[in-house]
C-alpha positions in Angstrom: -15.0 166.6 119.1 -14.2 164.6 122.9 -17.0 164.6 125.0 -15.8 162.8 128.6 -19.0 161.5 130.6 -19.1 160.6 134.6 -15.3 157.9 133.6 -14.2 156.0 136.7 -10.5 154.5 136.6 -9.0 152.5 139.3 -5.9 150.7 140.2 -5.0 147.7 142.6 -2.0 149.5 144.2 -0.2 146.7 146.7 -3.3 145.0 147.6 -4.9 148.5 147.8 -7.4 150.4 145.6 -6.6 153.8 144.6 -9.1 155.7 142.8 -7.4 158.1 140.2 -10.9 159.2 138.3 -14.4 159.4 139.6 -17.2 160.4 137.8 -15.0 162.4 135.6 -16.2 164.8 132.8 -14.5 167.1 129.7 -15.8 167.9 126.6 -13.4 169.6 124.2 -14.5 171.5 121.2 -13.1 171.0 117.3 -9.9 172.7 117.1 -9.3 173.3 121.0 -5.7 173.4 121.7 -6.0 171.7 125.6 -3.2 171.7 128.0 -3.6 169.6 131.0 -1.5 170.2 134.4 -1.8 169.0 137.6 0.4 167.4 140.0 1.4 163.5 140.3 -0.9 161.0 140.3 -3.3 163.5 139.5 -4.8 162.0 136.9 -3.3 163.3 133.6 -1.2 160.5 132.4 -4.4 157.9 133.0 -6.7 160.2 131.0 -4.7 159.7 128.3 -4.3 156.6 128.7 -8.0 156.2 128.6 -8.8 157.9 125.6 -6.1 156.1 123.4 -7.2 152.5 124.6 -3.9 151.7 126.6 -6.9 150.8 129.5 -9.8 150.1 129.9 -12.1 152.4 132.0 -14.4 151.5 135.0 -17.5 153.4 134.5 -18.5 156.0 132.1 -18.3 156.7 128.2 -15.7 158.5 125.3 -17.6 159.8 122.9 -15.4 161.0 119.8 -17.1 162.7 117.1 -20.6 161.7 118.0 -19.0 158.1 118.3 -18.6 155.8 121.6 -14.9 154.6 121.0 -15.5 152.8 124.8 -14.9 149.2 122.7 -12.8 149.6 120.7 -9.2 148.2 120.9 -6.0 150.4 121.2 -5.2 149.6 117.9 -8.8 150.3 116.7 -8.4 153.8 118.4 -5.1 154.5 116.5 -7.4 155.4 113.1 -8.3 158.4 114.9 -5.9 159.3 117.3 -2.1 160.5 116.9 0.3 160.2 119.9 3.3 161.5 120.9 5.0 160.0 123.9 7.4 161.2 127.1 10.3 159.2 125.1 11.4 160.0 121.7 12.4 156.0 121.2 8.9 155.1 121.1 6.6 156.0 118.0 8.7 155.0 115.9 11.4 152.3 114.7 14.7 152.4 115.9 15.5 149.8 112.8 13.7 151.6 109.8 14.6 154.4 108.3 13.3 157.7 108.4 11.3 157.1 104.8 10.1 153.6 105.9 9.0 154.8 109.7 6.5 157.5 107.5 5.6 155.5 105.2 4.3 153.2 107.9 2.7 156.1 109.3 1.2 157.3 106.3 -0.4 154.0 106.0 -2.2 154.2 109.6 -6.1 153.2 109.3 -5.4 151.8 105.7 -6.8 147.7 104.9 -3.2 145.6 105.7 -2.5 143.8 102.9 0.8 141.5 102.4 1.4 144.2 100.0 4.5 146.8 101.2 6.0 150.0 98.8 6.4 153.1 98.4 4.2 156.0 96.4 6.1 157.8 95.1 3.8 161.1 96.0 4.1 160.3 99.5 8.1 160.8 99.2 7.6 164.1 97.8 5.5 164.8 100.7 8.0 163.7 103.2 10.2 165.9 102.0 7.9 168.6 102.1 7.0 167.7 105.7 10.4 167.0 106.5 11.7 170.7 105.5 9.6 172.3 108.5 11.5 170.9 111.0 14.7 172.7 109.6 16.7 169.7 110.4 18.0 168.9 107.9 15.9 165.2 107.3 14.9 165.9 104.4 18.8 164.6 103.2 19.0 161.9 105.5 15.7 159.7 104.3 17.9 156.3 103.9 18.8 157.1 108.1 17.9 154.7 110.5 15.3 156.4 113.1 17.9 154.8 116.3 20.9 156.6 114.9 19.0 160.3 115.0 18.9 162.7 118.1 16.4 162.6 121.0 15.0 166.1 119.3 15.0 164.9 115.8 13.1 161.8 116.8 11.0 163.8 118.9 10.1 166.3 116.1 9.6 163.4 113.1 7.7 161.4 115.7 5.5 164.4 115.7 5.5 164.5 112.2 4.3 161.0 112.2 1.3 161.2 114.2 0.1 164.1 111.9 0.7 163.2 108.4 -2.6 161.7 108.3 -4.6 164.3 110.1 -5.7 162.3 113.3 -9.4 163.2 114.9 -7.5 164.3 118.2 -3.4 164.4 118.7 -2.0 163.5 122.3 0.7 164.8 123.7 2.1 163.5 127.0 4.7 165.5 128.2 6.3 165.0 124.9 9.2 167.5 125.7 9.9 166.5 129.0 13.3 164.2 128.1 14.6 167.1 126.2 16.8 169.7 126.8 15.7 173.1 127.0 16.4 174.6 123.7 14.8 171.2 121.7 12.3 171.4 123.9 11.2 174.6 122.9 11.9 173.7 119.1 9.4 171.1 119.6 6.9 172.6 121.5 7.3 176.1 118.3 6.5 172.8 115.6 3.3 171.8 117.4 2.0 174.6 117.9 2.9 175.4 114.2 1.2 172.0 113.1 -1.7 172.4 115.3 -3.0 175.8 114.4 -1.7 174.8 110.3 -3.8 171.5 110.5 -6.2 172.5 112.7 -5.9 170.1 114.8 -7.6 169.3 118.1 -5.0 168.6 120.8 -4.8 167.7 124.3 -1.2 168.6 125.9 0.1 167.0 129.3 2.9 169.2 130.6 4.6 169.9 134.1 6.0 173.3 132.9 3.7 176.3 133.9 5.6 178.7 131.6 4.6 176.1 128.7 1.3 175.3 129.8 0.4 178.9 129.5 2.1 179.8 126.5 0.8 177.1 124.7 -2.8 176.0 123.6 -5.9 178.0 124.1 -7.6 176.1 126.8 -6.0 175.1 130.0 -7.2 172.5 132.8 -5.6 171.7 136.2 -6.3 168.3 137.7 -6.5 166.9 141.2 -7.1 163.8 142.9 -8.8 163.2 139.8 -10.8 166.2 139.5 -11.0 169.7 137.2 -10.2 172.0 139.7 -8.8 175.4 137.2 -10.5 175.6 133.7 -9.6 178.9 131.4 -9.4 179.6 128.0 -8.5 181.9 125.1 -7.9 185.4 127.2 -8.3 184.7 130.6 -6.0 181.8 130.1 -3.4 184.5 128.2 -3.6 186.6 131.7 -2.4 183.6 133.9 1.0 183.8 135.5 3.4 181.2 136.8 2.8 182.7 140.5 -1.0 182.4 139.9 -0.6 178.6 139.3 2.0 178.1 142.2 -0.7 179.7 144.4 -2.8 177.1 143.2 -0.7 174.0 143.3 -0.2 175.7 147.3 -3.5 175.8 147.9 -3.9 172.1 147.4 -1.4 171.2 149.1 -2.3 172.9 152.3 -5.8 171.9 151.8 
């Protein structure tokens, strides 16, 4: 599905380069849930960043279903890529409501024409959609995104990037403004979505009890580098004292 060859990404940092990947490589297969740790300024936050377009890379290719994406614009990217970001006010349109903000999403890789409406199919499938989440948005189409909750926005923004099932969803620490219990509400619907859909994922989190409770393949990062990769049951042994003793490691390296 990704396949991440020898990417180089770095920064002018006051007057100062600072090298955050170097000859960098993943592949992840079809329908690999990923979950990415590492500490800051590890790398994590830039990888996605790479992938999705936000920059450019250095050196290197991204390879997404047998296709170099290395070209193509971050809006060009978005056809095959859902996002979910750290804050629930982005992904979506604090002025819309919750029927026009899907709609907009359930147009995503369309031809834009001057031409805007609704289908009515697609409302019957927001509701649908909408009913998962348990919140109770399936009354509350007409809303305005801005007046919900940081959760609800959280869990339609989700919702969003899925409708139209993207090539590779990314999460980046998309539960990390939230409060415990939403957080874990959240983190129950993408897993649900994921493993419903398919989907292939990649997962930035800083919370080890997450990071192995979620997904099926996980990856710790450093200084730019894979440094811990398990899956499926090796991952399912891990502990939160095996990935301290880790992160220590490091540090007194």
């Amino acid at each position: 599905m990704l396949e991440i060859k020898n990417l180089a990404k770095s920064f002018v940092v006051s007057n100062e380069e600072k090298v955050v990947l170097k000859d960098f490589n993943l592949q992840v297969d079809d329908g690999q849930f990923l979950v990415v740790i590492g500490s800051n300024g590890s790398g994590k936050s830039t990888l996605l960043n790479l992938i999705a377009g936000v920059h450019n890379c250095d050196e290197g290719k991204i390879i997404l279903h047998n296709k170099e994406i290395n070209s193509l614009k971050e809006h060009q990217r978005a056809m095959y890529l859902g996002r979910v970001f750290q804050d629930p006010s982005k992904g979506s349109f604090d002025e819309m409501s919750i029927l026009e903000n899907m709609e907009l999403a359930m147009q995503r890789g369309n031809k834009k024409t001057l031409k805007w409406g609704f289908d009515k199919n697609h409302k019957k499938l927001f509701i649908e959609k909408l009913k998962m989440l348990n919140l109770g948005l399936e009354n509350r189409l007409d809303s305005k995104v801005g007046l919900l909750s940081g959760g609800q926005r959280q869990a339609l923004t989700l919702l969003m990037a899925t409708l139209k099932k993207p090539d590779l969803l990314l999460l980046d620490e998309h539960t990390a403004a939230l409060d415990p219990k939403t957080a874990r509400i959240v983190l129950q619907l993408t897993e649900k979505i994921v493993q419903e859909e398919k989907l292939t994922a990649i997962m930035i989190t800083h919370n080890l009890k997450d990071a192995i409770r979620y997904g099926n393949r996980l990856i710790m990062l450093n200084e730019g580098k894979i440094i811990l990769d398990v899956q499926n049951e090796e991952k399912q042994n891990l502990t939160v004292e095996k990935l301290l003793h880790k992160f220590e490691i490091i540090e007194n390296y």
